[in-house]
C-alpha positions as CSV (number, residue, x, y, z in Angstrom):
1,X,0.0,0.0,0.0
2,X,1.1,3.8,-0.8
3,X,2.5,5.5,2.0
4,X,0.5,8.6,3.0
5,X,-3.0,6.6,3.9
6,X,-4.6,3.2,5.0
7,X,-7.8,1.5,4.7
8,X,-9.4,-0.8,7.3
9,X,-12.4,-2.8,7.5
10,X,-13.7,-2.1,11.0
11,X,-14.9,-5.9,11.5
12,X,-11.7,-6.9,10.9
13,X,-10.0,-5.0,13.9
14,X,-9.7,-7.1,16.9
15,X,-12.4,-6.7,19.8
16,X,-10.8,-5.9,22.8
17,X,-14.2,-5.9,24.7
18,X,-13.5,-9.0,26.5
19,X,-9.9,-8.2,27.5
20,X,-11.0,-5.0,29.3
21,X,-14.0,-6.4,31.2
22,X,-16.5,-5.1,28.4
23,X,-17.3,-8.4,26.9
24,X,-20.9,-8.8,28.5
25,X,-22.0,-5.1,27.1
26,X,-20.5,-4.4,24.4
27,X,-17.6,-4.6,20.8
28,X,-14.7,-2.5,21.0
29,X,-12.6,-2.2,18.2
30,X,-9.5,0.2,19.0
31,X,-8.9,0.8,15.0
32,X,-6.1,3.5,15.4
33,X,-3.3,1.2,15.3
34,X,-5.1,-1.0,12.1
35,X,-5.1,2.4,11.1
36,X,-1.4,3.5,11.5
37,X,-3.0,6.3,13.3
38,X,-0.5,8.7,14.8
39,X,-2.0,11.4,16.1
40,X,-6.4,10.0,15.7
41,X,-7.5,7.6,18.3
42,X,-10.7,6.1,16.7
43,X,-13.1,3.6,18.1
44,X,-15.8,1.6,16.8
45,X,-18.3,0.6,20.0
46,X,-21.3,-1.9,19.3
47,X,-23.3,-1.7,22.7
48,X,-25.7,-4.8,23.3
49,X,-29.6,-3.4,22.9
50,X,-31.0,-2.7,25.9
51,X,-27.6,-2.3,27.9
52,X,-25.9,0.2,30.1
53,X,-22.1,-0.4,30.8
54,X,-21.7,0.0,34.1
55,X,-19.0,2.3,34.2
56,X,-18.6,6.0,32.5
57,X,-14.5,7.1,31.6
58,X,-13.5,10.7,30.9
59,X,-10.4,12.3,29.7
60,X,-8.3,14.8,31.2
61,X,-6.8,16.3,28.5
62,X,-8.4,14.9,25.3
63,X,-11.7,15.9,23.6
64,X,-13.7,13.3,22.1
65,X,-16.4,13.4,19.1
66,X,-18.9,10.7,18.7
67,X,-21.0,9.6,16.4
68,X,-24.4,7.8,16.3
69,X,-24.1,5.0,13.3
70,X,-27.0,3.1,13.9
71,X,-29.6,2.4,16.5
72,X,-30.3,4.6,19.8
73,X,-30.0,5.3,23.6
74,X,-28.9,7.6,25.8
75,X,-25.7,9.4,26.7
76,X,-25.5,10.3,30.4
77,X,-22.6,13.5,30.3
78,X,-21.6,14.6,33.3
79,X,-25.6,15.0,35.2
80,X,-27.5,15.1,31.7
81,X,-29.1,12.6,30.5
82,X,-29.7,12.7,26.6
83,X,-31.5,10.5,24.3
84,X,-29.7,9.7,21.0
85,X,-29.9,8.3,17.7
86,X,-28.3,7.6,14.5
87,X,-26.3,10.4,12.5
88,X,-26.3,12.7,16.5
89,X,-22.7,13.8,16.9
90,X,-21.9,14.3,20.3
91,X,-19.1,16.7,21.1
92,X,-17.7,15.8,25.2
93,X,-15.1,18.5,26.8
94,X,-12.0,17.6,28.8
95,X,-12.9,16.2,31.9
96,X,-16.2,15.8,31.3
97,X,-17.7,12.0,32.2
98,X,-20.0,10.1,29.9
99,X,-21.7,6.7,29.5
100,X,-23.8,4.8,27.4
101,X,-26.9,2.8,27.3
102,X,-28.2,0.8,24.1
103,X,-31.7,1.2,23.1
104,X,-33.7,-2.0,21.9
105,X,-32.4,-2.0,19.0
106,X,-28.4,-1.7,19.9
107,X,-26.4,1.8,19.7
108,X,-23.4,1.7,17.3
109,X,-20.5,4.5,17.6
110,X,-18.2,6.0,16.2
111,X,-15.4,8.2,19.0
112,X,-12.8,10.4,17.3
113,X,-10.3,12.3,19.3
114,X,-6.8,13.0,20.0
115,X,-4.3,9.9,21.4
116,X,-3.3,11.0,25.0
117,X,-0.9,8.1,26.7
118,X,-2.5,7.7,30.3
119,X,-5.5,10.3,29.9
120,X,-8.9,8.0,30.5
121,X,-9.8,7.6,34.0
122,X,-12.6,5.0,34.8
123,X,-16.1,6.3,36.8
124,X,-17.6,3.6,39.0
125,X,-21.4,3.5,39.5
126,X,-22.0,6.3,37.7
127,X,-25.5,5.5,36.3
128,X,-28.1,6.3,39.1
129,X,-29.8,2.2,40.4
């Protein structure tokens, strides 16, 4: 292949899901590297319909851009709670927390942003019972 791009089929990036205790919600497919990304981190999420991870992350230093493939659900950012669907693009500041829950029908992602070493911190219960 020329130097100067790369192509990548998104099902065939490995799904780290299960290796990160995500297995049971949802697909992760870390596509930067596939990608020969240097600067772009870029994930694919699948979330399993009617599914809340359990957990919400944020990033210190990095902003993040999502975007709504297919399905729906909500986004909880920070104390909002917002309902979502396919083509929303979700913009989410530095240190801002967010999670996701899958509507019956699945929510499929898209998250651009920059590639931080050591930026994500994890959010325990974050989802109200």
């Amino acid at each position: 292949m020329p130097e100067g791009y790369s192509v990548k089929n998104l099902s065939e990036v490995e799904d780290s899901a299960p290796g990160i205790g995500l297995g049971d919600y949802q697909q992760t497919r870390f596509a930067q590297g596939d990608l020969e990304a240097d600067q772009t981190g870029f994930t694919h999420h699948r979330i399993n319909a009617g599914t809340r991870v359990p957990f919400a992350h944020l990033h210190r230093e990095a902003e993040e851009v999502y975007v709504v493939l297919s399905g729906s659900g909500r986004v909880k950012i920070g104390d909002d709670v917002i309902e979502i669907g396919a083509r929303d693009a979700i913009r989410i500041a530095p240190g801002v927390a967010r999670g996701w829950e899958a509507g019956p029908d699945g929510l499929e992602l898209l998250a651009f942003g920059p590639q931080v070493e050591g930026d994500a911190e994890l959010i325990e219960n974050f989802w109200p019972q």
